[in-house]
Backbone as CSV, one residue per row, in Angstrom:
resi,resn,N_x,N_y,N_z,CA_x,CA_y,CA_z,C_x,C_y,C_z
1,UNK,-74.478,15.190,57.681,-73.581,15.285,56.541,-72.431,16.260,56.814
2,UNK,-72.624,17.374,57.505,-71.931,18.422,58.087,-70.810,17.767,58.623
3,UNK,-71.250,16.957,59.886,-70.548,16.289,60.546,-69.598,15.427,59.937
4,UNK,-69.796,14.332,59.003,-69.254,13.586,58.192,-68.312,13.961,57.730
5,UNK,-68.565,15.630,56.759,-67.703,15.885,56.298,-66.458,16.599,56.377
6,UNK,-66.638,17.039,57.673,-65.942,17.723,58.774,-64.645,16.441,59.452
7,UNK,-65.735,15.272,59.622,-64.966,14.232,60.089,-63.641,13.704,59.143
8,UNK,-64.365,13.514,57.689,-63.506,12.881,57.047,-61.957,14.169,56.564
9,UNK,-62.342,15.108,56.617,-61.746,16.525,56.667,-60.442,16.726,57.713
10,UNK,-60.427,15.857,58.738,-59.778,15.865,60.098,-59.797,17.527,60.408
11,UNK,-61.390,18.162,60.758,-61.703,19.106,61.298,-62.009,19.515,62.357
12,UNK,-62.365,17.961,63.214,-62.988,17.768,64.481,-61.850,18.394,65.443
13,UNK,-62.329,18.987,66.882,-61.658,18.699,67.738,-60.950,17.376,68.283
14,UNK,-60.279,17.379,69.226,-60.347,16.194,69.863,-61.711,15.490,70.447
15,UNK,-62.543,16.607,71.133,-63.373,16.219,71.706,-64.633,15.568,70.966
16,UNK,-65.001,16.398,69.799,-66.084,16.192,68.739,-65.271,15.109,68.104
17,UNK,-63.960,14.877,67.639,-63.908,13.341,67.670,-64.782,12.135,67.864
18,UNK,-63.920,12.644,68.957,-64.466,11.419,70.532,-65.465,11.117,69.979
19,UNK,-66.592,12.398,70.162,-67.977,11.943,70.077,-68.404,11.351,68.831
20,UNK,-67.830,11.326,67.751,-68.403,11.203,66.701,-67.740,9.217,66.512
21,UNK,-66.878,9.373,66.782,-66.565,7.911,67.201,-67.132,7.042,67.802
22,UNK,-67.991,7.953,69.236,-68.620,6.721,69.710,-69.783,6.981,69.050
23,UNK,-70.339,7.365,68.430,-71.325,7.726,67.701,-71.453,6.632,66.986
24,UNK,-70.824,6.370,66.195,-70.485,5.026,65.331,-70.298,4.016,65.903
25,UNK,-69.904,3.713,67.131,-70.215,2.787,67.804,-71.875,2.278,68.354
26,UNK,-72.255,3.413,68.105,-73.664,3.236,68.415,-74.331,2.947,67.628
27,UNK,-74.633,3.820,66.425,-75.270,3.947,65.383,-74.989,3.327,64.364
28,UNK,-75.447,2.601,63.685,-74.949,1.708,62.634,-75.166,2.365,61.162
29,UNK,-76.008,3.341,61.517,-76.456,4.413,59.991,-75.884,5.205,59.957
30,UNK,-75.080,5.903,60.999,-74.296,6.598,60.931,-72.290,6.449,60.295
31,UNK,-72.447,5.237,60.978,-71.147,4.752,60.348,-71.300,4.199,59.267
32,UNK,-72.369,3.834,58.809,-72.782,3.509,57.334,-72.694,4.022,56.239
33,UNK,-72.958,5.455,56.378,-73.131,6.762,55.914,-71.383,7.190,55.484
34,UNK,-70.724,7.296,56.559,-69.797,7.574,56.747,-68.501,6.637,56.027
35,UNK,-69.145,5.742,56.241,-67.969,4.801,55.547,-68.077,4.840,54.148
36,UNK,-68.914,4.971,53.482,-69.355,5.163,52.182,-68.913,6.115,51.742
37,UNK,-69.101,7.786,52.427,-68.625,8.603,51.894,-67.374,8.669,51.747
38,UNK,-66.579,7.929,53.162,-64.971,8.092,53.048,-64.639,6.933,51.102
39,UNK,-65.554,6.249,50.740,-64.704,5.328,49.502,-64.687,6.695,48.747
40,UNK,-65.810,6.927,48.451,-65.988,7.857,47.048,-65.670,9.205,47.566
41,UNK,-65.385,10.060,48.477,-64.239,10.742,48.742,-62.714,10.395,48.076
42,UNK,-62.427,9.527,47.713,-61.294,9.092,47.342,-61.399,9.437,45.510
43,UNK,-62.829,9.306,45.084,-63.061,9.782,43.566,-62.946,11.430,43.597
44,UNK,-63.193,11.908,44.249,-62.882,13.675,44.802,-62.354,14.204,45.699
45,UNK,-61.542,15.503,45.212,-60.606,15.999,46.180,-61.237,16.166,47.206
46,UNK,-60.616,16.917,48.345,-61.017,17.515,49.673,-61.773,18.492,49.505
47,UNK,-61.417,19.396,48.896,-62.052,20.641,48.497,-63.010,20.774,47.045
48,UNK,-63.314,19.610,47.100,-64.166,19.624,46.102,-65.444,19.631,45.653
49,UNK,-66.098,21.119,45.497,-67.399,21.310,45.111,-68.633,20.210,44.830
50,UNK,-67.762,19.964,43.761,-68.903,18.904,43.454,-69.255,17.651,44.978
51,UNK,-67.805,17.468,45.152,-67.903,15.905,46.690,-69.287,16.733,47.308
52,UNK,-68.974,17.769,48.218,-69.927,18.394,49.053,-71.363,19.070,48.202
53,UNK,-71.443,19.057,46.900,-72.994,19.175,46.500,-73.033,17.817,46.196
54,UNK,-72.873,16.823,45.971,-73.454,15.725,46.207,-73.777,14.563,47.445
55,UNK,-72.962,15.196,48.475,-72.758,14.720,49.688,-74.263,15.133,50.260
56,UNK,-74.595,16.794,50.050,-75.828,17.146,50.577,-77.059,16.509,49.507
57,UNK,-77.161,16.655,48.450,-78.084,16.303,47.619,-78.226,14.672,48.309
58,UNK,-78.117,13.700,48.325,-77.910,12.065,48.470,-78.260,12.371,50.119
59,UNK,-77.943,12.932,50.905,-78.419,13.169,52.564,-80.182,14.089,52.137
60,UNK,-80.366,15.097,51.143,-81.779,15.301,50.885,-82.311,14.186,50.632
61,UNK,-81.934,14.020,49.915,-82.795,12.505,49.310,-82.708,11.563,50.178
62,UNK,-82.028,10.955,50.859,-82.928,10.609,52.035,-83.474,10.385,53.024
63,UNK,-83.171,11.970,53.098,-84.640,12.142,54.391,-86.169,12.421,53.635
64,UNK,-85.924,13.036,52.559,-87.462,12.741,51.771,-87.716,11.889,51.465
65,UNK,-87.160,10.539,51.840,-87.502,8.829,51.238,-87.459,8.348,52.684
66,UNK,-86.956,8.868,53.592,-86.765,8.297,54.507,-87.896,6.882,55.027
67,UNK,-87.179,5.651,54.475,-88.405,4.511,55.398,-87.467,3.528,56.209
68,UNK,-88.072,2.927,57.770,-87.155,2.052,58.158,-86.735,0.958,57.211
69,UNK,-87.815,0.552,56.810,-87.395,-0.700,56.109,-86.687,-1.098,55.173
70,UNK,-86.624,0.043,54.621,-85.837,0.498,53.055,-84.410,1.116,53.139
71,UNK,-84.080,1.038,54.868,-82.801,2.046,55.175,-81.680,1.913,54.463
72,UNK,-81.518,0.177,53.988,-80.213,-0.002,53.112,-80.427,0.007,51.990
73,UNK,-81.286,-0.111,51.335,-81.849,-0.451,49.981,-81.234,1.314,49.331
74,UNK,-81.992,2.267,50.395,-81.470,3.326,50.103,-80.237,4.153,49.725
75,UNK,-79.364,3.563,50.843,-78.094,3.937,50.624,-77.717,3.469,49.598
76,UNK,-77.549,1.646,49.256,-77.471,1.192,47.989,-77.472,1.897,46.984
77,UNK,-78.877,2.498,47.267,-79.298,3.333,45.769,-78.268,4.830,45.599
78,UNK,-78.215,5.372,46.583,-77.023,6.594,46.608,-76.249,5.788,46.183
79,UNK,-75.577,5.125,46.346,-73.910,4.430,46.160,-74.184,4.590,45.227
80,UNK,-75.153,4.023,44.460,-74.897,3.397,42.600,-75.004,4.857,42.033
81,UNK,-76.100,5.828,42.344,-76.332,6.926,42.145,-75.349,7.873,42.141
82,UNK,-73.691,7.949,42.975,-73.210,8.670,43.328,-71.949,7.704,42.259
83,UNK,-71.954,6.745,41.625,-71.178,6.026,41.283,-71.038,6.371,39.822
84,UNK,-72.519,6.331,39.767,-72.686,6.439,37.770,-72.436,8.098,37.827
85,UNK,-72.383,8.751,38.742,-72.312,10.134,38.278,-70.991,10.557,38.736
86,UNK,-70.238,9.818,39.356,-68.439,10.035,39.196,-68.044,9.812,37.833
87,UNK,-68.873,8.674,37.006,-68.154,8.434,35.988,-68.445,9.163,35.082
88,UNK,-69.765,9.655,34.863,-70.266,10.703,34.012,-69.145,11.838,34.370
89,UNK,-69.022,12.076,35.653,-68.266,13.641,35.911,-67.110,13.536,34.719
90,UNK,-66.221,12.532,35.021,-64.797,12.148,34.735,-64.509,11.786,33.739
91,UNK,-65.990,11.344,33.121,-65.734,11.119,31.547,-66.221,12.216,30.885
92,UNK,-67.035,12.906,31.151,-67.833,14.147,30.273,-67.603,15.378,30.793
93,UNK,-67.663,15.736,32.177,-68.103,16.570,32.460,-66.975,17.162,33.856
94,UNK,-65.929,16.480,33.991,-64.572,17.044,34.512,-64.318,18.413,33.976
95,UNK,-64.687,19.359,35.458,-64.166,20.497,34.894,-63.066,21.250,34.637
96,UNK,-62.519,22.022,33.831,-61.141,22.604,33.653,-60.588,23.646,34.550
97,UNK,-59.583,23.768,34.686,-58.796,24.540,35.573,-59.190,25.693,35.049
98,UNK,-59.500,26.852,35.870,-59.678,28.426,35.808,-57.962,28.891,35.509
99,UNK,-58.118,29.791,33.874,-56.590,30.119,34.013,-56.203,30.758,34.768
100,UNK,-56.504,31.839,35.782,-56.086,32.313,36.914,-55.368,31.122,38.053
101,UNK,-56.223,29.827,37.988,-55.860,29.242,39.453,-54.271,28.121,38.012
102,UNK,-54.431,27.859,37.137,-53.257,27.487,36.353,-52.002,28.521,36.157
103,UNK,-51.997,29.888,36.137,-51.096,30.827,36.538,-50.438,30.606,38.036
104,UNK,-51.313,30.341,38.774,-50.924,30.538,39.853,-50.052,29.410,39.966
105,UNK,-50.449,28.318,39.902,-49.629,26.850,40.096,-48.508,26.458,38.892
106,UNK,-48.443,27.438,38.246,-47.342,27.251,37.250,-46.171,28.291,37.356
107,UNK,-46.737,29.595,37.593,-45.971,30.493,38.164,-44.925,30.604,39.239
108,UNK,-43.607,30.713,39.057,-42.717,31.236,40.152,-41.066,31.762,39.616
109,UNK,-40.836,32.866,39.860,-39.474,33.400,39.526,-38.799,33.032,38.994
110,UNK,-38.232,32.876,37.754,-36.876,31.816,37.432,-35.684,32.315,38.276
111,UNK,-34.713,31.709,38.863,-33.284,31.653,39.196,-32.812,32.771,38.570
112,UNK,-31.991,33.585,39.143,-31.233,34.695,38.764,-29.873,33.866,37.736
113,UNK,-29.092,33.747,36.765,-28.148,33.558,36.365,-27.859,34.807,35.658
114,UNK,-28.008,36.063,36.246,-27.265,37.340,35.119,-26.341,37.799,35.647
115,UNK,-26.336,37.916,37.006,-25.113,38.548,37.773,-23.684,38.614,37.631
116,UNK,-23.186,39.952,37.372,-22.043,39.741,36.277,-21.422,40.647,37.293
117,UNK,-20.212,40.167,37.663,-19.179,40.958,38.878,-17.399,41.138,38.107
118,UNK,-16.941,42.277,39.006,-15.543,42.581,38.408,-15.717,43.929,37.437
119,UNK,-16.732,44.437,37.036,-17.138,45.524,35.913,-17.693,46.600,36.585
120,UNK,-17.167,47.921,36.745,-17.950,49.210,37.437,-19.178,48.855,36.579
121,UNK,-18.892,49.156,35.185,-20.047,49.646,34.319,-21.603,48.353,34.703
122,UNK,-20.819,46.938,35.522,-22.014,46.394,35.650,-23.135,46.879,36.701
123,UNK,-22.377,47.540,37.706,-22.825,48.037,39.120,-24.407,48.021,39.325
124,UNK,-24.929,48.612,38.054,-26.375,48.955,38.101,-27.311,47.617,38.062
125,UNK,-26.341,46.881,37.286,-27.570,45.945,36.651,-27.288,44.578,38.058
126,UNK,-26.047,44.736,38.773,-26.069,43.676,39.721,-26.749,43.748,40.653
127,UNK,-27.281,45.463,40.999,-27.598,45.785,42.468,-29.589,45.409,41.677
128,UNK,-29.786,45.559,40.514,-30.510,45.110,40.054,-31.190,43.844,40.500
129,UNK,-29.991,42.769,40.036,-30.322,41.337,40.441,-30.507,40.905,41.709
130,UNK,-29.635,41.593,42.182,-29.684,41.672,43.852,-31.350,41.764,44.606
131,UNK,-31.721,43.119,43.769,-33.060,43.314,44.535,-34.167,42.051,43.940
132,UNK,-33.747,41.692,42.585,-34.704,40.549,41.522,-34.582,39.460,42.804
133,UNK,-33.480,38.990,42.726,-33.418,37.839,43.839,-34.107,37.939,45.505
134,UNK,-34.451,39.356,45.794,-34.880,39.289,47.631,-36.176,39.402,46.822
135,UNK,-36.889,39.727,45.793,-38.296,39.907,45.830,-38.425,41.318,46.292
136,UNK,-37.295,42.386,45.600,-37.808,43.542,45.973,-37.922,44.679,44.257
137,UNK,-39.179,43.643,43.636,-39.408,44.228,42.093,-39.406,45.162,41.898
138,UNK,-40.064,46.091,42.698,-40.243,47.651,42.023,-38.715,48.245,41.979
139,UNK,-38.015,48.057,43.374,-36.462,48.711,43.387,-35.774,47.907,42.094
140,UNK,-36.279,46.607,41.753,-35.188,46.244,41.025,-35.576,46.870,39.464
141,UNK,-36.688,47.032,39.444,-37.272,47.151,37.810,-36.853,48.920,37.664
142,UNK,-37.246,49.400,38.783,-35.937,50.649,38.697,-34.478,51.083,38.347
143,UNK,-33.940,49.775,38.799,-32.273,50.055,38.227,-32.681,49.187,36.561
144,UNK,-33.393,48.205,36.547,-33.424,47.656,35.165,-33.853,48.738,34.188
145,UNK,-34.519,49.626,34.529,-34.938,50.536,33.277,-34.021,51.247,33.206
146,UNK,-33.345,52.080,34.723,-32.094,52.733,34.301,-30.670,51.687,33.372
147,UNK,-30.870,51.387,33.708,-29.681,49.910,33.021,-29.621,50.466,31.526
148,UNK,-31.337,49.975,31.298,-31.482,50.159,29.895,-31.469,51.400,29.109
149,UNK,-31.757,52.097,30.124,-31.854,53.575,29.506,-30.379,54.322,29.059
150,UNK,-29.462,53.536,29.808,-27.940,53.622,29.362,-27.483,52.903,28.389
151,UNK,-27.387,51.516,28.687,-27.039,50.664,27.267,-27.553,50.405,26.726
152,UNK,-29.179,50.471,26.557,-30.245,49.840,25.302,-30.460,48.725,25.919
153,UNK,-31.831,47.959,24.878,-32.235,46.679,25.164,-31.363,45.467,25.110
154,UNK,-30.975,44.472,26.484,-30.640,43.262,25.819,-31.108,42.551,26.415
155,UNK,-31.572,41.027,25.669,-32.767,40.019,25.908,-32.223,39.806,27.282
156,UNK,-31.195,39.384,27.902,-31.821,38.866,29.510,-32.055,39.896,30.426
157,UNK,-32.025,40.971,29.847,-32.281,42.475,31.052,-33.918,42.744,30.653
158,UNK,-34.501,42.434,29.651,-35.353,42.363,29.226,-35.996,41.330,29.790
159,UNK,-35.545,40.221,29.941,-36.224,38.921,30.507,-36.467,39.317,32.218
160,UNK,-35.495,39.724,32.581,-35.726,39.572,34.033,-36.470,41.059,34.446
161,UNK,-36.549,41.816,33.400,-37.812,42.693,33.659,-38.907,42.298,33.436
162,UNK,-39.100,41.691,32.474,-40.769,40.863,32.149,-41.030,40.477,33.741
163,UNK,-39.850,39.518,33.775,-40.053,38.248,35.131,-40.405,39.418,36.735
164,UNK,-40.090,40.705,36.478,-40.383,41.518,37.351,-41.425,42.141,37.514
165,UNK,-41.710,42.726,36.408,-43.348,42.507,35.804,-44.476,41.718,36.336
166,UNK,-44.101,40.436,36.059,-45.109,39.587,36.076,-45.452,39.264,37.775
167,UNK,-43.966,39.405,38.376,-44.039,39.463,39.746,-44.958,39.971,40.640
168,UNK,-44.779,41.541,39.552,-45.896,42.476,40.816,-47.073,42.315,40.130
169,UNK,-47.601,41.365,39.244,-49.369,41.216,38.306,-49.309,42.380,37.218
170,UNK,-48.268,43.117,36.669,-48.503,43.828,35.597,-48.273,42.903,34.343
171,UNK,-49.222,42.467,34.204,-49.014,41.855,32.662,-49.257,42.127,31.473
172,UNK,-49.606,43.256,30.930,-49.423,44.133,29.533,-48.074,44.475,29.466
173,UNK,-47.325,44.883,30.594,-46.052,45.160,30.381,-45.066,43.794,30.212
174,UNK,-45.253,42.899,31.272,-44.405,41.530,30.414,-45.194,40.769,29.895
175,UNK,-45.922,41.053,29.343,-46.420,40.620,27.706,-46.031,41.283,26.314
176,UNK,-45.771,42.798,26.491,-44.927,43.366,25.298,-43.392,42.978,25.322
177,UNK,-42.900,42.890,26.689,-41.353,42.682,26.731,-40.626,41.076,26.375
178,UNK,-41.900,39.897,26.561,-41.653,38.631,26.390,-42.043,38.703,24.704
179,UNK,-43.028,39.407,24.845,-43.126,39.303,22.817,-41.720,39.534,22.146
180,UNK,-41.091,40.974,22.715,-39.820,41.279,22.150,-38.871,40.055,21.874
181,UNK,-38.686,39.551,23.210,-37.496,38.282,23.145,-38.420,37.259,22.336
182,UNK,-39.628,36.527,22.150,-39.781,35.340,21.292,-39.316,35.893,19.622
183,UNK,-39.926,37.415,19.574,-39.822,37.601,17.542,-38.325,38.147,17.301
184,UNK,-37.632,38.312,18.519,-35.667,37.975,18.464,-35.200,37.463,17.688
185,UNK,-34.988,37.015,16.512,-33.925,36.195,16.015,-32.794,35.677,16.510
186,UNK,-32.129,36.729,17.604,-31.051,36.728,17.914,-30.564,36.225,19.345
187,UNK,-32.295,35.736,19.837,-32.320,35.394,21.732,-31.470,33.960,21.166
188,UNK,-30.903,33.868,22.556,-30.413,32.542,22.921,-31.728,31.844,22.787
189,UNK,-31.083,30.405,22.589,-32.572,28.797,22.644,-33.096,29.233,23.852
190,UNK,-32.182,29.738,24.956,-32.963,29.212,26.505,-33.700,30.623,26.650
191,UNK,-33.379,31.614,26.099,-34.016,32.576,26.626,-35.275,32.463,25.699
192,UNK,-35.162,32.318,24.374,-36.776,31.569,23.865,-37.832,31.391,24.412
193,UNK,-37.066,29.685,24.765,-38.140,29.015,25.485,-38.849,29.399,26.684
194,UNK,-37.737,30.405,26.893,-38.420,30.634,28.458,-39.081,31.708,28.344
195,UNK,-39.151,32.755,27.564,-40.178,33.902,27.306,-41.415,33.058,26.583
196,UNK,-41.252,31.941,26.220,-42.556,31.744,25.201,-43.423,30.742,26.390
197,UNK,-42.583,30.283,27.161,-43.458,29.860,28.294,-44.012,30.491,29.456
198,UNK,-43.365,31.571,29.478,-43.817,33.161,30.730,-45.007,33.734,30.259
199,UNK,-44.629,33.789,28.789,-45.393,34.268,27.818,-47.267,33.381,27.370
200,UNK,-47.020,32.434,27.554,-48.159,31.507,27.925,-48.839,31.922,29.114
201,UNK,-47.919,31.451,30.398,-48.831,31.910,31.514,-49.083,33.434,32.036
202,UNK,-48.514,34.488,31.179,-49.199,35.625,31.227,-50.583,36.041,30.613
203,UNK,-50.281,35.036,28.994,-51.782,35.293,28.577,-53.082,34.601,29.126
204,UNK,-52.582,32.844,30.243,-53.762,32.877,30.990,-54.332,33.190,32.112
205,UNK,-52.911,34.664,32.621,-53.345,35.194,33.530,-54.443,35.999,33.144
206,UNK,-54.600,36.639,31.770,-55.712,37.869,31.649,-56.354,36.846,30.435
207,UNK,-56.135,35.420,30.912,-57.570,34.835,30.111,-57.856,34.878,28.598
208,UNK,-56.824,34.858,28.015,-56.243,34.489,26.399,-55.719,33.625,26.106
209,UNK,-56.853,32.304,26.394,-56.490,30.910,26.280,-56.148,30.483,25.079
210,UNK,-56.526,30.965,23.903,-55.750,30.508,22.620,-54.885,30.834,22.267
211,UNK,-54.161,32.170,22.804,-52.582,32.924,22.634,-52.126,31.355,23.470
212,UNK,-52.653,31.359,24.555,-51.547,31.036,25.286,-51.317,29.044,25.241
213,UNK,-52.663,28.644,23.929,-52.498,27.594,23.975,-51.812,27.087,22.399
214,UNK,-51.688,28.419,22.113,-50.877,28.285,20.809,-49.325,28.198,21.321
215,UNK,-48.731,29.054,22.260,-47.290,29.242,22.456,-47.123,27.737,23.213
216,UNK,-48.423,26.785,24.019,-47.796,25.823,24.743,-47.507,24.769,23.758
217,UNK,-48.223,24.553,22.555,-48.142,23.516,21.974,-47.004,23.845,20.966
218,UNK,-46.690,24.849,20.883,-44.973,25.378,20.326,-44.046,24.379,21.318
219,UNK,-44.296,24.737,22.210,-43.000,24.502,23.014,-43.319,23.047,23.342
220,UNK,-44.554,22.143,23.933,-44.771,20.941,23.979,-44.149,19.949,22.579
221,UNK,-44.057,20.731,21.603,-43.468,19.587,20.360,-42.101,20.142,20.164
222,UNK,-41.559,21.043,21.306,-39.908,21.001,20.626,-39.377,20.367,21.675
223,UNK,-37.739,20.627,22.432,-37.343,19.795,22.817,-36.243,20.736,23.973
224,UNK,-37.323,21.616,24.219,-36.471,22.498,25.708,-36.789,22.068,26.781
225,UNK,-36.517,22.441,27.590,-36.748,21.784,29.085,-38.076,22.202,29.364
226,UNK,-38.834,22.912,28.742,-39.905,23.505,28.893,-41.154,22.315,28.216
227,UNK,-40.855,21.857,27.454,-42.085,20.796,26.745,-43.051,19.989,27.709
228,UNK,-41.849,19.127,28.290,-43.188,18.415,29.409,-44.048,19.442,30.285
229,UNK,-43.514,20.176,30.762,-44.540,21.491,31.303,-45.308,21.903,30.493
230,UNK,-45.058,22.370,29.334,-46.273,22.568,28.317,-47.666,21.649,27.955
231,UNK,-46.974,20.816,27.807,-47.617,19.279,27.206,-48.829,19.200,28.381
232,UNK,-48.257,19.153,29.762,-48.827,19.061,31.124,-49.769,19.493,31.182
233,UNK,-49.513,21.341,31.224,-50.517,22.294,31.122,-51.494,22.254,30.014
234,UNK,-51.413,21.678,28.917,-52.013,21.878,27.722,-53.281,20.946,28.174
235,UNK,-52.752,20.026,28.737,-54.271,18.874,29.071,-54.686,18.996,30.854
236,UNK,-54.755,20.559,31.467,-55.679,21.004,32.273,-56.470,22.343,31.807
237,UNK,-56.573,22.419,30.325,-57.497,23.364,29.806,-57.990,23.054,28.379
């Protein structure tokens, strides 16, 4: 089964290939085995837990049944066995995405659009963006606080501190700063939507799936560029 699953994996060497090829040329239970697993491999990912505990469970079973005579009857019986319990998985019992591994695959920087040139007084907040854009957060969330500490809060210096925040995994801090911009009256539509969707996948970074499945279904029934992403995410948890 090791082997098999290694095979169907394209894990082999060249050489263990080879062998496992002519292997199947030889063995007719072996490529039997194998061919079977490659269909219903196709009902589960590569990396998928369940494929490989049922791959071994169905190879236990039978070598504790093991009879010549019964060799196909057996497999048969795995197939159907491994068949009715794809559908059970997929109808009942499909499991949900861990919000950590949904952070992760939803997560990534928005685009810098703040950079404002021609103004001494902007100096701080460009060399700011500057560092936002190489991925160098801490230097940049440094000039952003000084920024602010001169002119006060405004929602996109605020936004792209959250977004700096969230960068380096501090998320209590852009979780108070994305709260600020959604209870705004005064944010732009886009800056909204886009704190209330940062704002989602911060709360299922620390696993506050109903914060964060309340803000998706906000944004899944309005009409920002953000909805189909919401909508998306809403039906892998």
């Amino acid at each position: 089964m090791e082997l098999i699953e290694r095979y169907l994996n394209d894990e082999l060497s060249a050489e263990e290939r080879k062998q496992a090829e002519q292997r199947m040329s030889a063995d007719p239970e072996f490529r039997r085995k194998l061919e079977v697993f490659r269909e219903f491999r196709q009902i589960y990912s590569e990396d998928s837990q369940s494929f490989r505990t049922l791959l071994k469970e169905v190879d236990e079973e039978y070598r504790q049944d093991r009879k010549p005579k019964n060799h196909y009857w057996l497999i048969a019986a795995s197939v159907s066995l491994i068949g009715l319990l794809a559908a059970a998985y997929f109808l009942f019992l499909s499991p949900v995405s861990q919000p950590e591994e949904l952070y992760a695959q939803n997560f990534s920087l928005p685009a810098d659009n703040l950079t404002v040139r021609g103004d001494e007084d902007q100096q701080l907040l460009n060399e700011a963006m500057a560092l936002y854009n190489n991925r160098q957060l801490d230097e940049a969330l440094q000039r952003f606080d000084a920024w602010q500490a001169q002119h006060g809060d405004t929602i996109p210096v605020v936004f792209y501190s959250a977004m700096s925040h969230m960068g380096q995994g501090e998320m209590d801090s852009a979780i108070e700063q994305l709260k600020t911009i959604m209870l705004d009256r005064s944010a732009d539509a886009s800056y909204s939507a886009a704190s209330r969707w940062y704002l989602a996948l911060a709360y299922l970074k620390v696993d506050q799936k109903e914060e964060a499945r309340s803000l998706l279904h906000d944004l899944a029934g309005g009409s920002s560029s953000y909805a189909g992403k919401a909508e998306n995410l809403l039906d892998q948890f």
